[in-house]
C-alpha positions as CSV (number, residue, x, y, z in Angstrom):
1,X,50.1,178.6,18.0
2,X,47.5,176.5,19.4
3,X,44.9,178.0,21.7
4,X,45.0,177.3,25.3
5,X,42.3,173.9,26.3
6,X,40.4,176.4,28.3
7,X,39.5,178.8,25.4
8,X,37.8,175.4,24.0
9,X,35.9,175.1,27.3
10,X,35.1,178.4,27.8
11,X,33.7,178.2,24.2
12,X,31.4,175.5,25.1
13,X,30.1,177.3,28.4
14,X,29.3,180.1,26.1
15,X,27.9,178.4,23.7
16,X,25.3,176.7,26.3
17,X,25.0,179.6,28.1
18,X,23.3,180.8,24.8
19,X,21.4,177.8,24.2
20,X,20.1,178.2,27.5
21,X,19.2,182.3,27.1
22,X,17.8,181.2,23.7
23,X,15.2,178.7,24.9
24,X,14.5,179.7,28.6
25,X,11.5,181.0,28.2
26,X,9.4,178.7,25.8
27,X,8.7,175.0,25.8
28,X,9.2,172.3,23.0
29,X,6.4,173.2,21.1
30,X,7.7,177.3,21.2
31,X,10.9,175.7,20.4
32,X,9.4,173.4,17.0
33,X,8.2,176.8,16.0
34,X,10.3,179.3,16.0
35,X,12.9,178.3,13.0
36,X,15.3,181.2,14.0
37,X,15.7,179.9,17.5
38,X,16.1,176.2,16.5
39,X,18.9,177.6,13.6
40,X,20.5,179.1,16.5
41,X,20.4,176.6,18.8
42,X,21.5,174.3,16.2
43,X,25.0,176.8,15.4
44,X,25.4,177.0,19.2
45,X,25.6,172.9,19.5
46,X,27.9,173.1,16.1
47,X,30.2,175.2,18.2
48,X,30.0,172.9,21.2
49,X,31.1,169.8,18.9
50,X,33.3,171.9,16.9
51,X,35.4,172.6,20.3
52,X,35.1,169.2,21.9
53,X,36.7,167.7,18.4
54,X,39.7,170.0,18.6
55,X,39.9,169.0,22.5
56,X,39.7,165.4,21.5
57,X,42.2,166.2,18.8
58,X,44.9,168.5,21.3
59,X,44.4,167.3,24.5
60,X,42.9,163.7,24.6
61,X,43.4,163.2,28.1
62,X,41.1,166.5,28.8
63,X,38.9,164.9,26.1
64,X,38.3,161.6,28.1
65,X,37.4,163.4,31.2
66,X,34.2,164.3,29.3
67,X,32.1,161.2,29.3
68,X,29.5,162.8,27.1
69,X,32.5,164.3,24.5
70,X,32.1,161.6,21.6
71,X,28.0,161.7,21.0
72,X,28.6,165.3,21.2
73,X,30.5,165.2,18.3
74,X,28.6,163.1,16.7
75,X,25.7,165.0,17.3
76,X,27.5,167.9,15.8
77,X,27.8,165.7,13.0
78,X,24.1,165.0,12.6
79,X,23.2,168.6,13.0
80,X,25.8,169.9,10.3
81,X,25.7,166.7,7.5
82,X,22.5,165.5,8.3
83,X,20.2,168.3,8.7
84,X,17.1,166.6,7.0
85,X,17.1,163.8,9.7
86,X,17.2,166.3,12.8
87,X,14.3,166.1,15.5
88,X,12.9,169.1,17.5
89,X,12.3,166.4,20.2
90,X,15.9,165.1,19.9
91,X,17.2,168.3,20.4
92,X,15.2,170.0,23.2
93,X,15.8,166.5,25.0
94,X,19.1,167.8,24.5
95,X,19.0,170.9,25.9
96,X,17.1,169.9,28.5
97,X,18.9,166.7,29.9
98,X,22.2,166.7,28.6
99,X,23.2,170.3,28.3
100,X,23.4,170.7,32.1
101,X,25.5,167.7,32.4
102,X,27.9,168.9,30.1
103,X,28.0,172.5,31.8
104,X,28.7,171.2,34.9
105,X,31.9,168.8,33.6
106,X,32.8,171.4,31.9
107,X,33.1,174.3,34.6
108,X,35.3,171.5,37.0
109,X,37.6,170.6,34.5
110,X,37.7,174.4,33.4
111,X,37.9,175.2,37.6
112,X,40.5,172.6,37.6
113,X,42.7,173.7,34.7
114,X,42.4,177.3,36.6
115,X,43.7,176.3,39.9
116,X,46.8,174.1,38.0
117,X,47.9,177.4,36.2
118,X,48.3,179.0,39.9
């Protein structure tokens, strides 16, 4: 049975809710230091990717109302088969610029698939 495409949503909220907790209270250079925080950071964007392949994958039409969906995944990509070629300035301009963006189409579409179900 497939899962529902707001347990894929809700995965990615979570996901960048953590990303958020994990680097609130340091800067790039705290972040380019700590290894355990960027390995964690780095899982936490896996997951995002991970979810928005198998929404791509189940629910295109879901899937196109994220603009930011396919460099996502392909960001997933870099971070998982790429590893050597990954930037701490890459990333935190991640977190910091795109990360919100994808929170906030996230929780409307999630909002939206919410009040459809009632």
């Amino acid at each position: 049975m497939q899962r529902d495409p707001r347990a894929y949503l809700s995965d990615i909220l979570e996901a960048a809710a953590a990303i958020q907790e994990a680097t609130s209270t340091i800067d790039e250079a705290g972040y380019g230091n700590s290894r355990l925080i960027r390995s964690a950071v780095e899982r936490e964007f896996i997951i995002i990717g991970e979810a928005l392949k198998l929404i791509s994958q189940r629910d295109p039409q879901l899937f196109a109302a994220i603009p930011e969906g396919r460099q996502i995944i392909d960001f997933r990509n870099l971070l998982t088969h790429e590893y050597l070629n990954v930037s701490v300035q890459v990333v935190w301009g991640a977190i910091q610029t795109d990360l919100p963006v994808l929170i906030d189409h996230c929780t409307q579409l999630l909002s939206q698939l919410n009040v459809e179900l009632t």
